[in-house]
C-alpha positions in Angstrom: -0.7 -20.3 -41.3 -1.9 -22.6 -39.1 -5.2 -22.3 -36.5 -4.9 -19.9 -33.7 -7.6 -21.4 -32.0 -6.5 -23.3 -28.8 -9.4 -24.6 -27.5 -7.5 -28.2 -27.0 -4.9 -26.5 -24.9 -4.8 -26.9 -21.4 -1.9 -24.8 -20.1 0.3 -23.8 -17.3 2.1 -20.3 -17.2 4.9 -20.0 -15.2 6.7 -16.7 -14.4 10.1 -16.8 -13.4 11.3 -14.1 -11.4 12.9 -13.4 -7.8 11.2 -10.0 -7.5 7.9 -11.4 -8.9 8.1 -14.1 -6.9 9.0 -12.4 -3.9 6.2 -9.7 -4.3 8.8 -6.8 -5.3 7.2 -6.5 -8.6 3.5 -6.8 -10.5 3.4 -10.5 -12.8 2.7 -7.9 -15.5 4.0 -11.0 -18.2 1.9 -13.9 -16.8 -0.5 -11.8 -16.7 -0.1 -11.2 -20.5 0.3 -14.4 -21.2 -2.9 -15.9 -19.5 -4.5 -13.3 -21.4 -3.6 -14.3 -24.3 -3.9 -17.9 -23.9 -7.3 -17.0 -22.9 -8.6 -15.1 -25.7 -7.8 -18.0 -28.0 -9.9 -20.6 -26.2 -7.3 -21.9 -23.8 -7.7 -23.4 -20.2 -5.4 -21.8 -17.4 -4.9 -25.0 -15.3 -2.2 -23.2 -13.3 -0.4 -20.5 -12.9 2.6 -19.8 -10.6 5.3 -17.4 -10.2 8.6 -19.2 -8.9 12.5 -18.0 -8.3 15.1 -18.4 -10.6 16.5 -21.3 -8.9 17.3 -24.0 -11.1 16.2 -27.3 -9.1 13.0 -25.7 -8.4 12.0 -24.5 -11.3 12.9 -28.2 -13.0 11.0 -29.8 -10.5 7.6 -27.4 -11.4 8.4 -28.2 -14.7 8.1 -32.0 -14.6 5.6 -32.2 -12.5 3.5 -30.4 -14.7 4.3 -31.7 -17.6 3.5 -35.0 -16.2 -0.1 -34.0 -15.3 -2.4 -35.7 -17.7 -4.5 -33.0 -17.6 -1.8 -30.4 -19.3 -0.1 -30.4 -22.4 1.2 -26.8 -22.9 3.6 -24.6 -20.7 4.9 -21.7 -21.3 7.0 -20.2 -18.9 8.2 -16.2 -19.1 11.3 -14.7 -17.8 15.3 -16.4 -16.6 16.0 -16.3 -20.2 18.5 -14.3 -20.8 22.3 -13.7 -19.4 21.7 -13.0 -15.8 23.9 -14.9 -13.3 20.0 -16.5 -12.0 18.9 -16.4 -15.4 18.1 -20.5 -15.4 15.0 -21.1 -17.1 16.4 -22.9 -20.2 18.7 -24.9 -18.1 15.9 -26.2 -16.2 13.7 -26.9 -18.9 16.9 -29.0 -21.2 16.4 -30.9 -17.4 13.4 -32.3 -18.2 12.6 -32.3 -22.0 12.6 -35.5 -23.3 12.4 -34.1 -27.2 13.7 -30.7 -28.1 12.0 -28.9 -30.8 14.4 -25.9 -32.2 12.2 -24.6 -34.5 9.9 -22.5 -32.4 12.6 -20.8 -30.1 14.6 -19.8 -33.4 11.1 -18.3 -34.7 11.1 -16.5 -31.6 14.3 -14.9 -31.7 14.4 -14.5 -35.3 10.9 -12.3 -35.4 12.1 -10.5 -32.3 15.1 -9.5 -34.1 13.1 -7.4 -36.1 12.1 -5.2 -32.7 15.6 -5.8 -30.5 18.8 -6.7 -31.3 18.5 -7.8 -27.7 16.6 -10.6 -29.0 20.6 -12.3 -29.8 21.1 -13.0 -26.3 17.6 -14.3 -25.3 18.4 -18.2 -24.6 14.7 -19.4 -24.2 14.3 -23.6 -25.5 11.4 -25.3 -26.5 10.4 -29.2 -26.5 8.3 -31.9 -25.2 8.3 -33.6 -22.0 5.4 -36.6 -21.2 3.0 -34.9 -23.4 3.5 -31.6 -22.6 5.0 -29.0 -25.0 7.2 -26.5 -23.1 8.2 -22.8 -24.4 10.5 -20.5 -22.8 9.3 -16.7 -23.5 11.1 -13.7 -22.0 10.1 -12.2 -19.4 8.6 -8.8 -20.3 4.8 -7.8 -21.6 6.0 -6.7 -24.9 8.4 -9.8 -25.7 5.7 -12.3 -24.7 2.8 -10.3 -27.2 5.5 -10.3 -29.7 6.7 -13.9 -29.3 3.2 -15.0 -29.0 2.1 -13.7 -32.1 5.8 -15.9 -33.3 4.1 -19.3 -31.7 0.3 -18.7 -32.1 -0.6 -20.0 -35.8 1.8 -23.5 -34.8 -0.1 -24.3 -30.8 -3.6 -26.0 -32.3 -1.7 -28.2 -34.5 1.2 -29.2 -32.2 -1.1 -29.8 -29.2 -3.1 -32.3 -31.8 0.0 -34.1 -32.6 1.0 -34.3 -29.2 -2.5 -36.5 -28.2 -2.0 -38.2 -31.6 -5.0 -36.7 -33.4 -3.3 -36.2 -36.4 -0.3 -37.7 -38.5 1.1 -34.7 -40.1 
């Protein structure tokens, strides 16, 4: 396994949610989330809780992935079958590189827990030189999937400033 150490991380976490975003509900998943990116060394350069709507959401995307000072987002919730449910679509709008691998970890370890985890849709890739990953949107899912993701970060946030060749 790789390093969990993500000291070379600067990240966004997005939360995706009309209820969240309209102050119907606690951010109890970002809030996970910047936890966790936290207690491995990670900078929280933003964090923002936005509505399912798809142009929006593609919008925040890009222009944080076009920051120079990020290179990791992870957003959490609009992953599943909902009709507002638009998180992946959004991010396919702007990734420039898909990378399968670590959404099919995520379901496939989250399998183990839910069978639930069949009809989570969540996509990961690269846009500029930012690595985007679609998480679901509760506490639990996001521990679990980060536990999927965590070993992989370090190294993929090296490759992506061109630290290392393999």
């Amino acid at each position: 396994m790789g390093s969990t150490d993500l000291k070379n991380a600067r990240a966004v976490v997005i939360t995706v949610s009309d209820a969240c975003s309209r102050g119907e509900r606690n951010d109890d998943s970002g809030e996970a989330l910047k936890n966790l990116l936290q207690e491995r060394g990670a900078e929280i350069v933003a964090s923002e809780i936005i509505s399912d709507d798809l142009q929006p959401l593609s919008q925040t995307l890009r222009r944080y992935a076009e920051m120079p000072t990020v290179n990791l987002i992870i957003t959490t919730g609009g992953t599943g079958l909902g009709p507002r449910d638009n998180t992946p679509e959004a991010t396919q709008r702007v990734l420039e590189r898909e990378v399968p691998g670590i959404s099919e970890a995520i379901r496939a370890e989250s399998l183990k827990f839910t069978p639930m985890a069949m009809i989570s849709r969540g996509v990961s890739g690269v846009c500029s030189d930012a690595l985007i990953i679609n998480l679901p949107g509760s506490p639990k899912a996001v521990h679990e999937s980060f536990a999927v993701i965590a070993p992989v970060l370090h190294h993929a946030m090296e490759l992506l400033a061109g630290r290392t060749k393999h």
